[in-house]
ZAMARGU-4260 file (C-alpha; in steps of 0.2 Angstrom, whole numbers, plus 5000, padded with zeros to 4 digits):
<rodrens>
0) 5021/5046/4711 | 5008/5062/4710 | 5012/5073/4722 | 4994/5072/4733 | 4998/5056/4734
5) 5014/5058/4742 | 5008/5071/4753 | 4994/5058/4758 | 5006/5045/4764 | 5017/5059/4773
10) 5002/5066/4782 | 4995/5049/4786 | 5012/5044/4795 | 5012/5061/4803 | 4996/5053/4811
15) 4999/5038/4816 | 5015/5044/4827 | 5004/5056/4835 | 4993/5042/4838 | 5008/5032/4844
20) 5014/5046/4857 | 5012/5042/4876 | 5000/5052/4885 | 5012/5060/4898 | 4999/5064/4910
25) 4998/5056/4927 | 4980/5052/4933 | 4988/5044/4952 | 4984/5060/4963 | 4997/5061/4977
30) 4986/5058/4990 | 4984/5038/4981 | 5000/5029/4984 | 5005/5018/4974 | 5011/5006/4989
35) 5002/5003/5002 | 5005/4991/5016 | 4991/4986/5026 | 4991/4985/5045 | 4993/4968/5046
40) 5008/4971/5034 | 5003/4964/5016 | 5010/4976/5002 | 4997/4981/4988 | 5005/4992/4972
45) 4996/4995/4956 | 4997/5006/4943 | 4984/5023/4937 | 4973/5030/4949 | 4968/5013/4958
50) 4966/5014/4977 | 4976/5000/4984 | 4969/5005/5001 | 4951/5002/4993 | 4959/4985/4987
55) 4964/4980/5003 | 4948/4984/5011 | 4937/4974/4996 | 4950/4960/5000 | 4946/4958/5017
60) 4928/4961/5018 | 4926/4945/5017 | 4906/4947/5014 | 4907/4960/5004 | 4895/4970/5014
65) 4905/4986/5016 | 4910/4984/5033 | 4926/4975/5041 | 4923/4965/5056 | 4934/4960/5069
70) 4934/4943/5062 | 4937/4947/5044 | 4951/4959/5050 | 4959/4945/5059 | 4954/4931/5046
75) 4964/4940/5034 | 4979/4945/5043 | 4980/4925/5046 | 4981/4924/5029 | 4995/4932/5026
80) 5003/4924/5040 | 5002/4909/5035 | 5011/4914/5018 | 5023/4921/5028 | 5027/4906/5037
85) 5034/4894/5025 | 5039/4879/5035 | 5022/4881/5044 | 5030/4880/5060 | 5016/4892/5068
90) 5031/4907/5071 | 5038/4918/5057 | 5058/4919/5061 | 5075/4918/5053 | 5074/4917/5035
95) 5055/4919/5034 | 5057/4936/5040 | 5070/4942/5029 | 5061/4936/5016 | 5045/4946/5020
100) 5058/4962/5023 | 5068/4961/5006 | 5059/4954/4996 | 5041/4954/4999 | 5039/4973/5007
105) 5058/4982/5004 | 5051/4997/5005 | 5050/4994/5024 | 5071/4992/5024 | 5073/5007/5013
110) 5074/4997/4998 | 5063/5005/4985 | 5057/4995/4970 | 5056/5007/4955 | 5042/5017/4953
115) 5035/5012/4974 | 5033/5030/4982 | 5025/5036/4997 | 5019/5053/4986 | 5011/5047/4971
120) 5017/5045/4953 | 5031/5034/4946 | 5048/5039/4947 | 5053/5048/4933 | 5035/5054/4928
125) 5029/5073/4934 | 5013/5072/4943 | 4996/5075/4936 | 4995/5094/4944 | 5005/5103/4959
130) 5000/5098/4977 | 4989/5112/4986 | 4998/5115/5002 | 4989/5103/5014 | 4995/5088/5003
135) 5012/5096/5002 | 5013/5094/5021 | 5005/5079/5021 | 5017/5072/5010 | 5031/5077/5022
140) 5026/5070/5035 | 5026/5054/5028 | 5041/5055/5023 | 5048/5057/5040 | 5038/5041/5045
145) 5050/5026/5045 | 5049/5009/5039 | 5030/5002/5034 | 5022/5019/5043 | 5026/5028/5025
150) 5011/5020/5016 | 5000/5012/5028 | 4985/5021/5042 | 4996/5013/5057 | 5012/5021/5063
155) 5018/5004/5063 | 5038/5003/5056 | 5036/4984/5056 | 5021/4979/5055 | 5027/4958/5054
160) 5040/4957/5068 | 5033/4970/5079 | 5024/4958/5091 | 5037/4949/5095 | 5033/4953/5114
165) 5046/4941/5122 | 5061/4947/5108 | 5066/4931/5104 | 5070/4934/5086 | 5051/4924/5084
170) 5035/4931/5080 | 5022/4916/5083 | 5006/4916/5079 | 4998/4923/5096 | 5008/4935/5097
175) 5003/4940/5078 | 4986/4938/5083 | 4986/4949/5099 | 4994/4962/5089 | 4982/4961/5074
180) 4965/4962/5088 | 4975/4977/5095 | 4976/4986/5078 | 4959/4983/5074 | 4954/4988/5092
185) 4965/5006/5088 | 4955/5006/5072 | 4939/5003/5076 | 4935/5023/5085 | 4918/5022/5087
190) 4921/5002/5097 | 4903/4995/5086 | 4915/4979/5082 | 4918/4983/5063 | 4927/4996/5051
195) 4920/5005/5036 | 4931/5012/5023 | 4927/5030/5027 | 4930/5026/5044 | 4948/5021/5042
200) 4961/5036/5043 | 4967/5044/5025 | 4981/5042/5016 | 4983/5060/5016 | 4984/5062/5035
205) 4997/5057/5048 | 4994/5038/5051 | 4985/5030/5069 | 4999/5030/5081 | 5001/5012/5086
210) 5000/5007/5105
</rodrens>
């Protein structure tokens, strides 16, 4: 075989594997979670640069009008509780709330799927550029949080059995649904009966401190 050819082939391989090569960048800045767990205690991961707190909010806004009512706040928070409670009993209990604590939302037990962290990129992958100082601290403080308050924008540690006011070992559904009007309530700063997105506290600050 002439030897341009050769070299042809050789130089064409050489391309293809550089092709091939993972870009190790990170895009996820480490103020984006890749977990985040809303306040009425649903987990939401994804992958890349995707704002799963933007994907909570789009989910619940029922309308699609850019601004959380009291009613779409709740109407979603039922929703998930009524995924929660399997037997349809109207009370999440027992088995039901193991479930939602080791398998549905582990992080909040201290179980940590691989790659779900409260600072950003993946495990084992370095993040997209060093965090100033503020995100630093940030990130600490989180850290310290406990339980669900690591990736949500309520100091909640349990967001799902936390209402359980008479500490029966049952969270029914009025006592979910007192909690959920009181997080909404602790939300909502400016009391005009509804959230926007920028209103809601950031992922890079300390979370609401629940009631």
């Amino acid at each position: 075989m002439p030897a341009f050819r050769v070299g042809l082939i050789l130089a064409l391989v050489l391309c293809g594997a550089a092709q091939a090569k993972p870009d190790p960048r990170v895009t996820v800045p480490p103020s984006y979670p890749r977990l985040f767990i809303s306040p009425s205690g649903e987990p939401f991961r994804g992958k890349g640069d995707e704002d799963q707190m933007l994907r909570w909010f789009r989910q619940a806004d029922g309308d699609h009008d850019g601004k959380l009512t009291r009613a779409e706040f709740v109407a979603d928070a039922q929703r998930f509780f009524r995924m929660l409670d399997q037997n349809a009993d109207g009370a999440i209990a027992g088995a039901e709330i193991d479930r939602y604590e080791y398998d549905i939302a582990p992080e909040i037990s201290g179980l940590r799927p691989e790659g779900a962290r409260p600072d950003g990129p993946a495990q084992g992958q370095p993040p997209s550029k060093k965090p100033d100082k503020k995100t630093r601290k940030a990130m600490a403080a989180r850290a310290s949080l406990q339980g669900a308050s690591r990736y949500g924008i309520l100091d909640i540690p349990e967001p799902v059995t936390s209402p359980d006011a008479d500490m029966n070992g049952r969270v029914t559904s009025a006592e979910y649904l007192a909690a959920i009007n009181q997080r909404f309530a602790l939300l909502d700063t400016d009391k005009d009966g509804m959230l926007t997105f920028a209103e809601l506290p950031k992922l890079d600050e300390p979370p609401a401190r629940a009631r």
